[in-house]
C-alpha positions as CSV (number, residue, x, y, z in Angstrom):
1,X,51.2,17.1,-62.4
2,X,47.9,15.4,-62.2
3,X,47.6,12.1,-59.8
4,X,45.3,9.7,-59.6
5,X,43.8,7.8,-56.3
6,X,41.2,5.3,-55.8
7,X,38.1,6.3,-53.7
8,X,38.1,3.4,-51.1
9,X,41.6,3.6,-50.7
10,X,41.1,7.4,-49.9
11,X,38.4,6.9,-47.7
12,X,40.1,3.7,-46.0
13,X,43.3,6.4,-45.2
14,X,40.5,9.2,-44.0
15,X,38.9,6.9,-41.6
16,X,42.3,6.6,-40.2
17,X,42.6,2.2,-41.2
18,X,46.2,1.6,-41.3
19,X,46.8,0.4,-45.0
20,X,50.4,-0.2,-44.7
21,X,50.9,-3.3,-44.0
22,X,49.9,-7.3,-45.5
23,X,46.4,-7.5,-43.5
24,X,43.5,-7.0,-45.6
25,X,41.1,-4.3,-44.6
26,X,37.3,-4.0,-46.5
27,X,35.8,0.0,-47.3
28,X,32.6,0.0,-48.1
29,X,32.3,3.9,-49.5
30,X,28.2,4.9,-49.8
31,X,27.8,7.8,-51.7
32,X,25.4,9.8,-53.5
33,X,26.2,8.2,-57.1
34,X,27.6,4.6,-56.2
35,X,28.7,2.6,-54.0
36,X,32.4,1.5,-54.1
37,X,33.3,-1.7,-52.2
38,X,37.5,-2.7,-51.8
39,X,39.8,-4.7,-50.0
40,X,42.5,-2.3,-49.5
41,X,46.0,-4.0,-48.3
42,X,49.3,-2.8,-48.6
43,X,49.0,1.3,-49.5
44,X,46.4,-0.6,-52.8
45,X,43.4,-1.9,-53.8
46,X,43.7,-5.9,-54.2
47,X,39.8,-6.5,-55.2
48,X,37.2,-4.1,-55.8
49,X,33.8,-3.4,-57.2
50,X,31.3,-0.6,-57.8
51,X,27.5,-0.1,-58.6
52,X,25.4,2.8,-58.8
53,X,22.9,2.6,-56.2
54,X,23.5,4.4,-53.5
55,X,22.3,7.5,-51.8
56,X,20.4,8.8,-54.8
57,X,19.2,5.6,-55.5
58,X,17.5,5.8,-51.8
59,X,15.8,9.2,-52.5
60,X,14.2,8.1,-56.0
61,X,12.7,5.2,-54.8
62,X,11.3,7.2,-51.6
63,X,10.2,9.4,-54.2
64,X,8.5,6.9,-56.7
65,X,6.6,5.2,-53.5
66,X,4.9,8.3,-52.5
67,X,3.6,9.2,-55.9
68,X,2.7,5.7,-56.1
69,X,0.8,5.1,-53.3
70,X,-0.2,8.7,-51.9
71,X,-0.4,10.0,-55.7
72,X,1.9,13.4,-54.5
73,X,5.1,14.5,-55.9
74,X,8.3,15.6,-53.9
75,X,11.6,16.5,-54.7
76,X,14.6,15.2,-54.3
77,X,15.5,17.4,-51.6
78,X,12.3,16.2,-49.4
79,X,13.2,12.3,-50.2
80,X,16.3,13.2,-48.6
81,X,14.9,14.4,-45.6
82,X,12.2,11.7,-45.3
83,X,15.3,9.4,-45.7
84,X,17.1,10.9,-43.1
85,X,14.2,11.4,-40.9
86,X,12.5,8.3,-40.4
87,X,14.7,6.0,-43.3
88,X,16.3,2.7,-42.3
89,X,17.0,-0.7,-43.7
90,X,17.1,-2.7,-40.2
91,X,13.8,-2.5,-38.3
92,X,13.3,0.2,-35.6
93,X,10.7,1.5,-33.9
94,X,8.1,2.8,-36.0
95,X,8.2,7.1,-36.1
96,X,6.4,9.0,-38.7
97,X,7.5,12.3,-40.3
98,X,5.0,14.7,-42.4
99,X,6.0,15.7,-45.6
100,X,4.4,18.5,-48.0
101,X,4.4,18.1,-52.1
102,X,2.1,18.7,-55.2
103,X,-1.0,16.3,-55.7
104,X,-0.2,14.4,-59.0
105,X,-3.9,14.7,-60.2
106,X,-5.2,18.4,-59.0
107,X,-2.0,20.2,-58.8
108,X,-2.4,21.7,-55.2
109,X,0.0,21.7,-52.9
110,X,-0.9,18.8,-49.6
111,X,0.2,16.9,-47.4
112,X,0.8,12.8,-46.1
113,X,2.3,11.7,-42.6
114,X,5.1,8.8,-43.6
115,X,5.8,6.5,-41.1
116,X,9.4,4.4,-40.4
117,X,7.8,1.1,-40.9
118,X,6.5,1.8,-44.9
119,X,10.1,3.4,-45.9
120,X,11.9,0.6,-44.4
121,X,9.9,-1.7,-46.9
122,X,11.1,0.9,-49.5
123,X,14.5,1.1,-49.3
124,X,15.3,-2.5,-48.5
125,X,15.1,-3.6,-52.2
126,X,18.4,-0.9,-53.0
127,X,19.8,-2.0,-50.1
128,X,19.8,-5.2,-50.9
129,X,22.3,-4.5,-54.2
130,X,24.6,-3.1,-51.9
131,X,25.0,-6.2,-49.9
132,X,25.3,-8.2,-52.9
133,X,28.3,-6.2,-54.4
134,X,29.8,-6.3,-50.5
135,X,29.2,-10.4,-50.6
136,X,30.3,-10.9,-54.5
137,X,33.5,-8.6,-53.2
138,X,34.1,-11.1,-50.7
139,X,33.8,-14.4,-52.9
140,X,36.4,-13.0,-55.6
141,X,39.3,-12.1,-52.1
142,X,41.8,-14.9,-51.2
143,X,40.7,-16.6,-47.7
144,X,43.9,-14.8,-46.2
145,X,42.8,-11.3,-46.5
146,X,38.9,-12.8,-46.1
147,X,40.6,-14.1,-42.4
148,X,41.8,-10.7,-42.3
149,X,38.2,-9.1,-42.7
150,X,36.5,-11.4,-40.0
151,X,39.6,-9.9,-37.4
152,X,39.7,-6.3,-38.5
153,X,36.0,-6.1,-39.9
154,X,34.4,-3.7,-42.5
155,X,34.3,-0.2,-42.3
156,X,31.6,2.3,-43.8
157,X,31.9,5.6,-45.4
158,X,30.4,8.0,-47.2
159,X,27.5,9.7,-46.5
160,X,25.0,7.2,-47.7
161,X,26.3,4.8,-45.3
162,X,24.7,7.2,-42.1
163,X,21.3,5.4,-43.0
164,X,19.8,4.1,-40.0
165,X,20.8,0.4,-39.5
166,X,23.3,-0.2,-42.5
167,X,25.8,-1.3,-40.4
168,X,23.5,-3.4,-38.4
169,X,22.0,-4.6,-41.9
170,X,25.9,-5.4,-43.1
171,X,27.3,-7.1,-40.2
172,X,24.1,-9.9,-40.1
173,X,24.4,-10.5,-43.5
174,X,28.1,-11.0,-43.6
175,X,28.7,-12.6,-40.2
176,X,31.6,-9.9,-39.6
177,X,31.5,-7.0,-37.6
178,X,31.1,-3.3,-38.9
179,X,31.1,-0.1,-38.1
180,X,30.8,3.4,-39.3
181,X,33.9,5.4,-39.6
182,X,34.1,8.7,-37.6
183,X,32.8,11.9,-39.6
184,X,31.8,9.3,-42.2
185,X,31.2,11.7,-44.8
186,X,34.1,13.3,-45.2
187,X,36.6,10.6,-45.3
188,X,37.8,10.6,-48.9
189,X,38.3,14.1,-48.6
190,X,40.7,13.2,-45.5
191,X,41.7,10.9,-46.8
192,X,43.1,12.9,-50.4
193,X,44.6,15.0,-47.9
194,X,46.6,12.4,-46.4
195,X,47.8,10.8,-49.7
196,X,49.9,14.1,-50.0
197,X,52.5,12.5,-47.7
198,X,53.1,9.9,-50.3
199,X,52.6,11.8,-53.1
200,X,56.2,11.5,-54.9
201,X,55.7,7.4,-54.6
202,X,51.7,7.6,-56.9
203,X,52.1,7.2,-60.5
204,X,51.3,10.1,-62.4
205,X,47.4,10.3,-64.2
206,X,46.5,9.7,-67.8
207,X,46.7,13.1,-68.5
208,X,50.3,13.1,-67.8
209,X,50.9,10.1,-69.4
210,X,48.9,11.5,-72.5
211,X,50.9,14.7,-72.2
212,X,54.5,12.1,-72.9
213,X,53.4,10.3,-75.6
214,X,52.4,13.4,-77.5
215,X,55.5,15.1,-76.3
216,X,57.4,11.4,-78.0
217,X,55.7,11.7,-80.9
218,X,56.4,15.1,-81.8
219,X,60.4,13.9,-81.2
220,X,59.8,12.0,-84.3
């Protein structure tokens, strides 16, 4: 049997939020492919939304800013670093990190010293989408769960969501207090693992429910 489960409810369970009862309860889930955004209230989802910038969307613009203005190329795997390094979308003291890549117009291998204060001015503009879909989440919940929010505030997972100052960056925007789950990263995987308890209460997936109809229509 195949069973279906939606990522901020998972990650809500893996970061340990008790999802049982009436009070709302808000999952922000930053990944590497999108960013997932729910009100999660009684064992469901009551209003979500998702958009695809997220940690991926941080590394290619680190990426297209330093062939842009230090005309070098780097991978993927080196905009993650610089991102980890010295990224942040709140202001912090100014750090530099050295990076080495391929110079766009000669070909040779060089290098450029980033600093803190440049990538912050980089990575505010995907940022910025992600506090968007949080607030639009927001506007589309009823007060009573929004009351419920302000009281229990927001809670951040995935991996993308380590970036220095997102929960700093979150909780000004929003007014409500937020903070980073524990092991942040790993919380829908937890949190899959804790859905087993309930499992014989989920509806089965499409493929099952495919698997039926076929099985009906052969019967006539």
């Amino acid at each position: 049997r195949v069973y279906l489960i939606e990522e901020p409810l998972a990650a809500g369970m893996g970061a340990g939020l008790d999802l049982r009862s009436p009070k709302g309860h808000m999952v922000v889930n930053i990944g590497c492919g999108t960013t997932d955004v729910a009100v999660l209230s009684l064992n469901g989802v009551a209003v979500s939304a998702s958009t695809k910038v997220a940690g991926n969307a941080f590394d290619e613009a680190i990426g297209r800013y330093v062939r842009k203005k230090h005309s070098m190329l780097i991978g993927q795997a080196t905009a993650e670093d610089v991102k980890i390094q010295i990224g942040s979308v709140y202001p912090r003291e100014n750090v530099s990190y050295t990076v080495k890549g391929r110079d766009v117009k000669s070909g040779v291998p060089r290098e450029v010293t980033l600093f803190s204060d440049e990538i912050y001015d980089v990575l505010r503009k995907p940022a910025r989408s992600i506090i968007d879909e949080v607030l639009s989440v927001l506007d589309m919940t009823s007060p009573e769960l929004v009351s419920d929010i302000s009281e229990n505030g927001i809670t951040l997972t995935g991996g993308g969501s380590q970036l220095w100052g997102m929960d700093r960056l979150l909780s000004e925007t929003t007014g409500i207090l937020c903070t980073l789950a524990d092991d942040a990263e790993s919380c829908v995987a937890y949190g899959c693992g804790k859905s087993l308890a309930w499992i014989n209460h989920m509806q089965e997936g499409p493929i099952n429910i495919a698997r039926k109809r076929m099985m009906k229509s052969d019967q006539y």
